[in-house]
N, C-alpha and C positions, 0 to 999 in steps of 0.2 A: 553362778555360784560353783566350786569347785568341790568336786565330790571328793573325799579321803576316806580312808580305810575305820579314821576315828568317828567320822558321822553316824550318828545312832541310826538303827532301822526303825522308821516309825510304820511299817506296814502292819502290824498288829497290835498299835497301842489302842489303849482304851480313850479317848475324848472325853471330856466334862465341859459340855456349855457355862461361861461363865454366871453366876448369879448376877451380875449387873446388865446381862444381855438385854435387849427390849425385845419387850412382848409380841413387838409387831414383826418381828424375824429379819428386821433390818440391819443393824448392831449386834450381830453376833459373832462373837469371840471362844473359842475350843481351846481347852490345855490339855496336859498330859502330863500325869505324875508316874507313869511307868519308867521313865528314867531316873534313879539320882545324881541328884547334883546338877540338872538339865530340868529346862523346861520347857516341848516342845509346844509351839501355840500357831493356829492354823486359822482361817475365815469359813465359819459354817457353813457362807452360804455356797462356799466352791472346797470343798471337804478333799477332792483332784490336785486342786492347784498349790501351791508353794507353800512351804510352813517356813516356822522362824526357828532357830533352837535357840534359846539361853541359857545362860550359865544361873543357876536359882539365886545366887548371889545379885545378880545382873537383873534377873523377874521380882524379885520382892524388892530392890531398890528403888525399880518401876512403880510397881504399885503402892507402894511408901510414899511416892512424888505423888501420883493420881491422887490419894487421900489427903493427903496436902491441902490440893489445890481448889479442893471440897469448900 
């Protein structure tokens, strides 16, 4: 991935495990609403490793589709 000047810092957001995570700490999904208009989302179990950013237009079309398919 190529770093630009416009990449948000996520070094000091706050995380929210998502409510649909499982119990068992396997399925676990982190967002971030300290950006707007962004929403940065990350894998609990490696908190180090890579995040995704979306555009919040782009995350609630997401989970619009996931409740869908409910």
């Amino acid at each position: 991935m190529k770093i630009t000047p416009q990449d948000p810092d996520l070094t000091s957001v706050t995380w929210h495990k998502s409510s649909y995570s499982g119990g068992s700490g396997g399925e676990c999904l982190e967002v971030s609403h300290d950006h707007p208009g962004l929403v940065p989302v990350r894998d609990s179990k490696n908190p180090d490793g890579p995040k995704l950013v979306l555009r919040a237009y782009a995350w609630s079309a997401f989970i619009t589709d996931l409740k869908r398919e409910r």
